[in-house]
N, C-alpha and C positions, 0 to 999 in steps of 0.2 A: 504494500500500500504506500500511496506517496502524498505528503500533507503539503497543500499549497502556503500553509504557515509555518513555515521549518525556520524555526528557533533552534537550530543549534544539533550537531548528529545526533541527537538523542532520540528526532521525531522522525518517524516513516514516513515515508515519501507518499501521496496520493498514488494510482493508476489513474489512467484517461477513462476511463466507464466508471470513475467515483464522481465526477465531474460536473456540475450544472443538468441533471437528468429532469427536463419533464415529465410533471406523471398527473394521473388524475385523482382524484381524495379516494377513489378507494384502493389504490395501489399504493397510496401516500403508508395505509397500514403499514407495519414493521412488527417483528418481533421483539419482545421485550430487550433492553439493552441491559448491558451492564456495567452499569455506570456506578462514576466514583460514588462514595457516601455523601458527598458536599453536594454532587450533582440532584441526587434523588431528592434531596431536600428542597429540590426549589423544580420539582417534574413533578404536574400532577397528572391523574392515569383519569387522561379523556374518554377512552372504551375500553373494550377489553386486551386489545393489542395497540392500542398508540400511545405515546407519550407526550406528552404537551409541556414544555420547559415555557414558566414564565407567561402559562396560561394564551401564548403566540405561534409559539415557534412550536413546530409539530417537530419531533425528533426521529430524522429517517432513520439515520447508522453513524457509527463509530466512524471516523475515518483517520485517524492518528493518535498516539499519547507520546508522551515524554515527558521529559524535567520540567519540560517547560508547558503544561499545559495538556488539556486533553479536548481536540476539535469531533463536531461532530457535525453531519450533516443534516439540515430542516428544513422545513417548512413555513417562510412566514406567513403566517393567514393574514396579517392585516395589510399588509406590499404583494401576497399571492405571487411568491417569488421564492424558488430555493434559493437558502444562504448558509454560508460555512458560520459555526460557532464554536467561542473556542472559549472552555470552563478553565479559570487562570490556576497555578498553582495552591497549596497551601502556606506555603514560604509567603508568597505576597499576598492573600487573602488575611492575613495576619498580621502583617506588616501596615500600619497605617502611613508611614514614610513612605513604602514601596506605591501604594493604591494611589495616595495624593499623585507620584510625580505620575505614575500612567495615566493617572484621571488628564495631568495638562498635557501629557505627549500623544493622549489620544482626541483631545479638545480640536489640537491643533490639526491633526490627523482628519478630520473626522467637515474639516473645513474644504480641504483640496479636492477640485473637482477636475480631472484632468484625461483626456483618454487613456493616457499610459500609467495610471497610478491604481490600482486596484482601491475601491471604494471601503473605507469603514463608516458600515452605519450608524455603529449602537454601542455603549459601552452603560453595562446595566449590573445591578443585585438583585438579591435577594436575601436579606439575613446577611450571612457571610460570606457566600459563594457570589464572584465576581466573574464575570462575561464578558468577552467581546462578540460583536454583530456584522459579520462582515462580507462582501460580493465570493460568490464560491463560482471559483474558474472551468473552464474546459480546455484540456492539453495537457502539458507539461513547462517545470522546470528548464530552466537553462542548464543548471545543472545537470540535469535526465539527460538535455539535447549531448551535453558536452560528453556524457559516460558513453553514450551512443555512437557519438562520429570522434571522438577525440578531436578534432579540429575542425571548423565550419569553414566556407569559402569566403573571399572576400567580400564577395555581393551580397550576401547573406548576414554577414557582422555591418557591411555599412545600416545596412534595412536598420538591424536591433539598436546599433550605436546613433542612430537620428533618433529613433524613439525614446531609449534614454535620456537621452542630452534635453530631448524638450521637456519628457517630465520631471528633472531635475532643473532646468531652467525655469519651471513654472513656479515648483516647491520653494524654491532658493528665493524668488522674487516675493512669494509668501511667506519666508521668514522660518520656513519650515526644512531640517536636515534632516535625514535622513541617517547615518551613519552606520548604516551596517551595507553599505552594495555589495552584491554578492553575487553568484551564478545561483546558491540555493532562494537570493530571496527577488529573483526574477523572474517571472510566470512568463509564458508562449503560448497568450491565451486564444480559444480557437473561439471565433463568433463571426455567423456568417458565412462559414467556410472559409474564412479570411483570418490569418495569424495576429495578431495583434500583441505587444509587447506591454507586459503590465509591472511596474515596480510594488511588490507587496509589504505590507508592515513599516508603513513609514514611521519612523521616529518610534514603532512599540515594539521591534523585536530588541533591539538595543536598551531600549529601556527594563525592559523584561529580563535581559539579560545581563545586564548592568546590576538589578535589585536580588536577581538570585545570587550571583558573583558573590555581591556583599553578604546575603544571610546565608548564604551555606558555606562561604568562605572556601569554593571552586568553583576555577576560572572556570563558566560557561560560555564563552564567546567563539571560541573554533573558527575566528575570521583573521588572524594576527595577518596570513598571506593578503588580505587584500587594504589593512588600515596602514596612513601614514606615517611617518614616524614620530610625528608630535601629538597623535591620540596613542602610538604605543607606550609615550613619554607621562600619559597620562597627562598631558596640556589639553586647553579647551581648545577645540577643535570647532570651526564652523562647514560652509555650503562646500571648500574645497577640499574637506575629508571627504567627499561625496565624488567629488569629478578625480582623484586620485584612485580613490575603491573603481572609479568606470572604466580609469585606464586602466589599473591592472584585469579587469573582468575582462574587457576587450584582447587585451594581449594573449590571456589565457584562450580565447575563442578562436586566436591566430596560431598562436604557438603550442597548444597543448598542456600548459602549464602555467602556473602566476608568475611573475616576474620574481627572481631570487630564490625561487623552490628549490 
């Protein structure tokens, strides 16, 4: 399985048929899930096979866990749109430091409206279990592409590297970084029959990943090949940690590998 919110090796990757699937409400049924203890707590049991998280989101299936969270795919009845959901850990459900800063880096997140940036809807509770709401893709990772072909053509990285650059150009202009670019947190999303390039988890998987770091006190980042040397220095880093992470993601597209591997 492969998660289009990979926070870090820890989460499985989505396949392409976990992906954006229409269906009609009586297919929407599923079999009971089995979800964390935090999660039940805020799923209430709509009939006798569906679950209802949050009294909205109809819960299809599981589609990733790890350190960092556990996503699942739904239903939302009041947008009548499947959307990826992702139940946050307990390390930061517990952490009111950790909640506050994703509350602002999904604030900000949650602003950007841009073809290339993959949409966050919702950032919600219930009790203590904390949620994100977010656009669920169809395709693959950059990362999947790169395990695939080990090197893309030239024509093919120009395509990705204009998509980029504009939705980082647009982010940047709204004040909004990014800081994690990465080949895992780039989606090759398919709509239309037509590929479209989507930047996932603006500004949340770093922060998510920044707040476990601290309370479990291991390094969860697994990005050191793509950040500059003044975010490895641990200095504040702005919009050109962003276009540094794109040149190295690009060169790895060309060459096989990130730059200094």
């Amino acid at each position: 399985m492969r998660s289009p919110l990979q926070c870090g090796k820890m989460f499985r990757r989505f396949g392409k048929e976990e992906w954006g699937l229409s269906m009609s409400p009586e297919k929407r049924k599923r079999k009971r899930l089995n979800l964390s203890t935090e999660a039940k707590e805020t799923i209430v049991q709509d009939s006798e096979d569906l679950q209802v998280f949050e009294d909205r989101y109809e819960i299809i299936e599981e589609l990733g866990r790890g350190g960092m969270g556990i996503v699942y795919k739904a239903y939302d009845r009041e947008l009548e749109m499947n959307v990826a959901i992702k139940v946050l850990p307990d390390e930061l459900t517990n952490s009111k430091r950790a909640i506050t800063d994703l509350k602002r880096e999904a604030k900000l997140a949650m602003q950007l409206r841009h073809p290339n940036i993959a949409a966050l809807y919702h950032f919600a509770h219930s009790g203590e279990t904390k949620f994100l709401v977010m656009e669920l893709l169809e395709g693959q990772s950059l990362e999947d592409r790169l395990q695939e072909k080990e090197v893309l053509d030239l024509a093919e990285v120009q395509i990705i590297a204009k998509q980029l650059a504009s939705a980082l150009d647009y982010a940047h202009g709204e004040k909004v970084v990014h800081r994690d670019i990465k080949p895992d947190n780039i989606f090759l999303h398919i709509k239309n029959d037509d590929e479209q390039v989507r930047i996932m988890d603006f500004g949340i998987a770093r922060q998510i990943k920044d707040s476990m770091t601290r309370l479990t006190r291991q390094d969860s980042s697994g990005t050191l090949l793509y950040m500059p040397p003044e975010q490895l220095q641990g200095k504040r880093t702005d919009g050109r940690a962003d276009i540094y992470a794109l040149g190295a993601t690009l060169y790895e597209c060309l060459a096989g590998t990130p730059p200094f591997y």
